[in-house]
C-alpha positions as CSV (number, residue, x, y, z in Angstrom):
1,X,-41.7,35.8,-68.2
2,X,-40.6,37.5,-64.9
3,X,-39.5,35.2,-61.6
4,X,-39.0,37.1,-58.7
5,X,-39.6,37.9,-55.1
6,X,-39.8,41.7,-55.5
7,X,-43.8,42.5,-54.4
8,X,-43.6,45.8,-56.1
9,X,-42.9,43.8,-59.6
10,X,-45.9,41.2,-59.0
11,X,-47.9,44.0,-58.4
12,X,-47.0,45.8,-61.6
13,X,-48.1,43.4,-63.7
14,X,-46.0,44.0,-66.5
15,X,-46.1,40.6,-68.1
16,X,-46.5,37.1,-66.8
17,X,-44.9,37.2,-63.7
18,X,-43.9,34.4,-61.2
19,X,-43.8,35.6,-58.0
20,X,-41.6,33.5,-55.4
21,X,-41.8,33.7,-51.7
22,X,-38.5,33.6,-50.4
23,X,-34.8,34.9,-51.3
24,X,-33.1,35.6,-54.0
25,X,-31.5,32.5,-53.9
26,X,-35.4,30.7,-54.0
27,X,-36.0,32.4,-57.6
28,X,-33.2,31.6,-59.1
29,X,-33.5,28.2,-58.1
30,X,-37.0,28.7,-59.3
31,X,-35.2,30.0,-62.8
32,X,-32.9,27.0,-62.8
33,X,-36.0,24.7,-63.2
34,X,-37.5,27.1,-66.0
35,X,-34.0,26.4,-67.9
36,X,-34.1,22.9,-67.4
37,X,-37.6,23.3,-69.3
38,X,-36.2,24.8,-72.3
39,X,-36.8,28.9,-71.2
40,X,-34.0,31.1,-71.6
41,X,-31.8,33.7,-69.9
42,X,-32.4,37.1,-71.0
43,X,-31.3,38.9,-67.5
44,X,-28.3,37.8,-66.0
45,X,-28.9,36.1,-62.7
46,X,-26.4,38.8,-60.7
47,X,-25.9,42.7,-60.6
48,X,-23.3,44.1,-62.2
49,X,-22.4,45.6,-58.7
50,X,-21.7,43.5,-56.1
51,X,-23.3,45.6,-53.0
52,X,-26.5,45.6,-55.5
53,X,-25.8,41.3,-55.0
54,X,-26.6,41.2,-51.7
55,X,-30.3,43.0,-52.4
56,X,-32.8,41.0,-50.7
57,X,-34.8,41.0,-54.3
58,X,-34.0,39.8,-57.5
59,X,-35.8,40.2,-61.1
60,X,-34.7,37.8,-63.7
61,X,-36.4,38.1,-67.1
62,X,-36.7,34.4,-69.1
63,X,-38.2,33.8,-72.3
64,X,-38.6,30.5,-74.7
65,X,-36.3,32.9,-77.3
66,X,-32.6,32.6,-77.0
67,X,-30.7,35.6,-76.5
68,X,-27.0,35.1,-76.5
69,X,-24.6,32.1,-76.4
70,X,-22.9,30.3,-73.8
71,X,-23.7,28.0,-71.1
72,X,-26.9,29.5,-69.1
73,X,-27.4,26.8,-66.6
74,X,-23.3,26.8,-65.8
75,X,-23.8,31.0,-65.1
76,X,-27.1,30.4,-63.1
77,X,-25.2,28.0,-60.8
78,X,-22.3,29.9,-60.4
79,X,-24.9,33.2,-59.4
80,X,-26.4,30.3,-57.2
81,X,-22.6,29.3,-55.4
82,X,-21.8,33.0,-55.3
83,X,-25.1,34.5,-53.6
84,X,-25.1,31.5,-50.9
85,X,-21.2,32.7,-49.8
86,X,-22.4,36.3,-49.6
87,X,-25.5,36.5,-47.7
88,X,-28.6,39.4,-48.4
89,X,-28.9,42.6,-46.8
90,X,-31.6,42.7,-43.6
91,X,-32.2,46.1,-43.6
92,X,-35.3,47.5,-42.8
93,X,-35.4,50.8,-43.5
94,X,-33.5,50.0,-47.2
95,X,-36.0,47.8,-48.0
96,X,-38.4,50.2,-50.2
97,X,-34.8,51.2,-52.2
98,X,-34.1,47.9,-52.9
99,X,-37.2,47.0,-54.5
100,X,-37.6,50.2,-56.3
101,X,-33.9,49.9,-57.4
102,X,-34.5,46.3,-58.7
103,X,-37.7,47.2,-60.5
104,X,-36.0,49.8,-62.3
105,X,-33.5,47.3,-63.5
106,X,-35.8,44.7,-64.8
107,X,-38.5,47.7,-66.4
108,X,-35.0,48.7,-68.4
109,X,-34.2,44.8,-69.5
110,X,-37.7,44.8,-70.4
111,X,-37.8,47.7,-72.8
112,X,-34.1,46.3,-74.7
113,X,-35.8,43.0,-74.8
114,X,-38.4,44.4,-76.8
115,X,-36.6,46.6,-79.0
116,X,-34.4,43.4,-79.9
117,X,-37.6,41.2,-80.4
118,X,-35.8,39.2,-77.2
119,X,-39.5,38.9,-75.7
């Protein structure tokens, strides 16, 4: 399952997608309840750059199959702390580059989760 508040995602329809209307912060507090339901991390809740952080769209991939150990809810929180300190780009005329950029990102996740029978 995809939560996220990227249009260009929901509009894909690449597999059951729930689209949130708000920030990045709003889907992955919208993540945060799908974890407490027993779903699963598959994409990490930041960017592996930080200026890619501050995107006003995020893409997380969860699914009912556990993919790695550790303490998901404690990372999603600390995603949570550290996107509320940084603030989201309000950029305009970025705003196509951001959504294509974080598409690309989560089409990528999507094809390893598969190979690795993640999803």
């Amino acid at each position: 399952m995809i939560v996220t508040n990227n249009p260009d995602v929901r509009e894909a329809k690449l597999m059951e997608t729930e689209f949130i209307q708000g920030t990045p912060l709003d889907v992955l507090q919208k993540v945060s309840e799908h974890l407490d339901a027993g779903m699963h991390l598959v994409t990490p809740p930041l960017s592996a750059n930080n200026r890619l952080n501050r995107s006003p769209y995020r893409s997380v991939l969860i699914a009912q199959k556990s993919s790695w150990s550790g303490n998901e809810q404690d990372l999603l929180n600390r995603a949570i702390s550290h996107l509320a300190l940084q603030g989201f780009v309000n950029d305009i005329t970025a705003d196509a580059d951001y959504r294509w950029i974080d598409f690309e990102h989560l089409k990528t996740a999507i094809e390893e989760a598969k190979r690795y029978q993640v999803i």
